[in-house]
N, C-alpha and C positions, 0 to 999 in steps of 0.2 A: 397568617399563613406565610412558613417563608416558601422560596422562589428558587432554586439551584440550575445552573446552563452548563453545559457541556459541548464541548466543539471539537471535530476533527477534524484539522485543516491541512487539507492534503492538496500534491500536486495537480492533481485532475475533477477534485470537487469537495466542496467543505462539509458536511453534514452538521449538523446542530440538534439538540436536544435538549429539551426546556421540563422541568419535574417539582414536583413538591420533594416534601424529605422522603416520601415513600413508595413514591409512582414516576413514570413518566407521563407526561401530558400530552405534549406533542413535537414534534420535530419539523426541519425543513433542509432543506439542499440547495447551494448555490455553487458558484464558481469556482474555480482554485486558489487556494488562497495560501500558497508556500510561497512565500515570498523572498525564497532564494529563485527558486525556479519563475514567477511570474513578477515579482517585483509591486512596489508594496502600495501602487494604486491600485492594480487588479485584488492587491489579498484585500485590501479595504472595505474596495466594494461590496466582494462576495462575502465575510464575513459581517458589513454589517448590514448586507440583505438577509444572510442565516439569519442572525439575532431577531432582526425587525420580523421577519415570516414566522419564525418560531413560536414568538410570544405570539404574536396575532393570533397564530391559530390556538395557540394554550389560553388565549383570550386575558394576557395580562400585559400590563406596561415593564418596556426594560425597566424601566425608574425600581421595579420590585421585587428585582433581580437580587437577591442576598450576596451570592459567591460565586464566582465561575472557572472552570478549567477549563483552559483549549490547550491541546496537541497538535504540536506540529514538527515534523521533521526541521534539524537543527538546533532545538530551543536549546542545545548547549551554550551556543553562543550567544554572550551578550549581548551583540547585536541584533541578533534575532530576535531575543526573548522580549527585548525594549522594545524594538519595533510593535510587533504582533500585543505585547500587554499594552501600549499607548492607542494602538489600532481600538483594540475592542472596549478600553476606558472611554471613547468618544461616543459610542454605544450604548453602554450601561456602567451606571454610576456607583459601583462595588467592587467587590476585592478581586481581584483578576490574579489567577495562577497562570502560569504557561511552562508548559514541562515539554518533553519529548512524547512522540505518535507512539512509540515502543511500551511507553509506560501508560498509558491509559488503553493500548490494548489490550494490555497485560493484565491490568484493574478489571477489562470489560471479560477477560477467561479466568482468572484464578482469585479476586478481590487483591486481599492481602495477603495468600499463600502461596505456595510456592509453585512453579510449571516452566516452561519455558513457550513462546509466541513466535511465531513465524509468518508476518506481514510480508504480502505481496499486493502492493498497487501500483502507482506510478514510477516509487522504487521499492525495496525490499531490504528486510533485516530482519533478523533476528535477536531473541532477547530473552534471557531468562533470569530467576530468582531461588535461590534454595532456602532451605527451611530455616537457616541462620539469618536470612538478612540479603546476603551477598549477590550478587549481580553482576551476569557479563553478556557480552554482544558478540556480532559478528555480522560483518557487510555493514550495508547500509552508509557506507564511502563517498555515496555518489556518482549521479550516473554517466560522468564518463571513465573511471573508472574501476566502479565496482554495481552494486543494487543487482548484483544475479541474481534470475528468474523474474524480473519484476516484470510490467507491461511495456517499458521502455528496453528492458533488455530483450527482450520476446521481440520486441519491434525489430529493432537491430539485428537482432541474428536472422530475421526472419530474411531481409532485404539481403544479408550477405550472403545468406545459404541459395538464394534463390540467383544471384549473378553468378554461385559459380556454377550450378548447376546448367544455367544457360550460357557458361564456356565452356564445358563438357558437351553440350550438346550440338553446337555449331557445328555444322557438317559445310562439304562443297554442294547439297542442295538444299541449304536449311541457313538464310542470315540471321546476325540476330535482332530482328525484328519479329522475326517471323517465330522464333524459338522462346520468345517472350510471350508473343500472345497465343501460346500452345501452353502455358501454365497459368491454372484455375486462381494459387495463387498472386503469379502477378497482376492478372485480370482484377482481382480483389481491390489490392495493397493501390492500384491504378487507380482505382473510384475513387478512392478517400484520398489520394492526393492530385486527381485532377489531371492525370497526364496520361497523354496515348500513346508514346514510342519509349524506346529503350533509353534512348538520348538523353528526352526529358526526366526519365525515370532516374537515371544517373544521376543526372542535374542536382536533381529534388535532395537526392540520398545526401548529395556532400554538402547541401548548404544548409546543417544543422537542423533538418525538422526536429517537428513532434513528435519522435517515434515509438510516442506511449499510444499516439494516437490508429497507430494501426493494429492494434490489440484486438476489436474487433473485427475486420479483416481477415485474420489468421485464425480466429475464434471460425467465420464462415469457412474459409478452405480447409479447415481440421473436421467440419460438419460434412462436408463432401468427401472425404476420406484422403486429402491429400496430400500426399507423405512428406512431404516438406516442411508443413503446417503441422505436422503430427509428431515430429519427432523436433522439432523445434519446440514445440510447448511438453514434451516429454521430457525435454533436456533440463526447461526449467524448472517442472518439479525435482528434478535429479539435481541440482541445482541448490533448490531451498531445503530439500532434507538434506543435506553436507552440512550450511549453515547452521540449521537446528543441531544435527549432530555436532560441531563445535561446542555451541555455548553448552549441550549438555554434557558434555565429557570433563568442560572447566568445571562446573555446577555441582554433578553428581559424580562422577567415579573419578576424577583427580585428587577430591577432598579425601577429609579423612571419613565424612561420614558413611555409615553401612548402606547409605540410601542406593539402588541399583538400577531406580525407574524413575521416570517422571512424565508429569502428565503435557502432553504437547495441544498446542490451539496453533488458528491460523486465521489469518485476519484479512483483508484487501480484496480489490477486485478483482484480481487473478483467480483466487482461491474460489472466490464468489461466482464468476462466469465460467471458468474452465474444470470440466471433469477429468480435463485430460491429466492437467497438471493436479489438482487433488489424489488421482486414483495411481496416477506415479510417486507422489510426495509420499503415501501411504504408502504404499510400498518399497519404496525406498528405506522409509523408515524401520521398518520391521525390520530389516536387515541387521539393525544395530541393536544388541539385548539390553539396552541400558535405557531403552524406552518402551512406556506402553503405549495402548493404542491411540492414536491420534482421535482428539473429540472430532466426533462428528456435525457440532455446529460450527460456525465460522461466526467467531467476536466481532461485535461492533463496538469499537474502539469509541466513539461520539454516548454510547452508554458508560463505559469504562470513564469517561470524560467527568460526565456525569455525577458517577458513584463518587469523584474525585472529591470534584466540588463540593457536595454533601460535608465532606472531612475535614476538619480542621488545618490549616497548613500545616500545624507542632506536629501531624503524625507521621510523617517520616525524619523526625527528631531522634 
């Protein structure tokens, strides 16, 4: 029996996927393991805790591991791709691919045929393929910047839209202290980073956090109805249907082919925990007659990983 792995090694968590030639077996999740953004003790660890919990629970040794793909944002780079393929060689003693997150999401909504993907996680991009072969992008830059609509940019907008709104609202009976904690979302955005005055909040904002990590945060103030949070994460779907519209206008109606539709996926946590930004992206998209309807599932890219490894490396020869 052979053994195939799959890995999406993203900025805010890796997922893994362990299969025969015909199944998946079992899967597990650890840390972040982009090692632009965490650097390449952290992708280590968590990637080769994915591996080891994966198989465990597929109840086989890495040692019988055949072939494996992992995904990760960057793998253009050389540097990159050496990193992360020498990372997971220390792991399991097989043939190790390492491509781009764009392409094994792509694998995990359309195989080998043609669509375009629109990933939203820690950053975002876009990515499609037509019926020829051919292949373009758009975003996915980096987040500082570009990655609009992702969880990092949601973060971001969310902290700016909320200062100015509390310098709008300063009055001569209202400091702002006071006009801060009179919003649901900064009450929020406050918890997960620890701080109780505007000051500190400031602080926080300009000494480079996490601000993928306030993704849920904004997710609760948008469940409260609060407009700030609401039209911030509406922004971002409006955001990634632009991107998609891109690559599909390269794809499909620049070319010369008659093709006048194509079929759209979406992939990332964004997509995964926010209705809001789903049910904007959809609509959004309708707007443009060069596409149909957006699937209604959300690809998992550590499948697409997967399907990957399965394949011999000559097929995209």
């Amino acid at each position: 029996m052979a053994y195939y792995l799959g890995i999406d090694g993203g900025g805010s968590k890796t997922h893994c996927v362990v299969g025969d030639e015909v199944s998946a077996l079992a899967s597990s999740e650890a840390g972040p393991s982009n090692v632009i953004r965490v650097g390449e003790d952290c992708a280590r660890e968590s990637l080769h805790r994915a591996i080891r919990e994966a198989c465990a629970a597929a109840r086989i040794n890495p040692e019988q591991i055949r072939r494996a793909c992992i995904g990760v944002a960057g793998a253009g780079r050389d540097e990159v791709a050496r990193v992360i393929r020498k990372i997971v060689a220390e792991a399991i003693p097989s043939e190790v691919e390492v491509v781009g997150d764009m392409e094994i999401a792509l694998a995990a909504a359309f195989g080998s045929g043609p669509g375009v993907i629109v990933i939203a996680g820690t950053g975002s991009i876009a990515y499609g393929r037509d019926a020829q072969g051919r292949s373009a992008r758009a975003g996915g830059w980096g987040f500082a910047v570009s990655d609009e609509g992702s969880a990092h940019w949601i973060g971001r907008a969310a902290v700016s839209a909320l200062l100015r709104t509390i310098d709008e609202t300063i009055d001569d009976t209202m400091d702002a202290d006071a006009s801060a904690l009179e919003s649901p979302l900064f009450l929020e955005v406050a918890k997960v980073w620890k701080v109780a005055t505007l000051d500190e909040f400031v602080r926080k904002a300009n000494s480079s956090p996490d601000f993928a990590a306030l993704f849920p945060a904004i997710l609760a103030a948008d469940k409260i109805n609060n407009s700030l949070a609401t039209e911030v994460l509406s922004q971002a779907g409006k955001e990634l249907a632009r991107l998609a519209a891109i690559v599909a206008r390269r794809l499909f109606v620049e070319s010369e082919s008659d093709e006048k539709k194509v079929a759209i996926a979406v992939a990332g946590g964004v997509f995964r925990h926010s209705f809001r930004v789903r049910d904007v992206f959809r609509a959004q998209v309708r707007e443009f007659n060069v596409f149909s309807e957006v699937e209604e599932s959300i690809a998992d890219p550590a499948v697409g990983a997967l399907q990957m490894a399965r394949m011999p490396a000559q097929r995209s020869r």
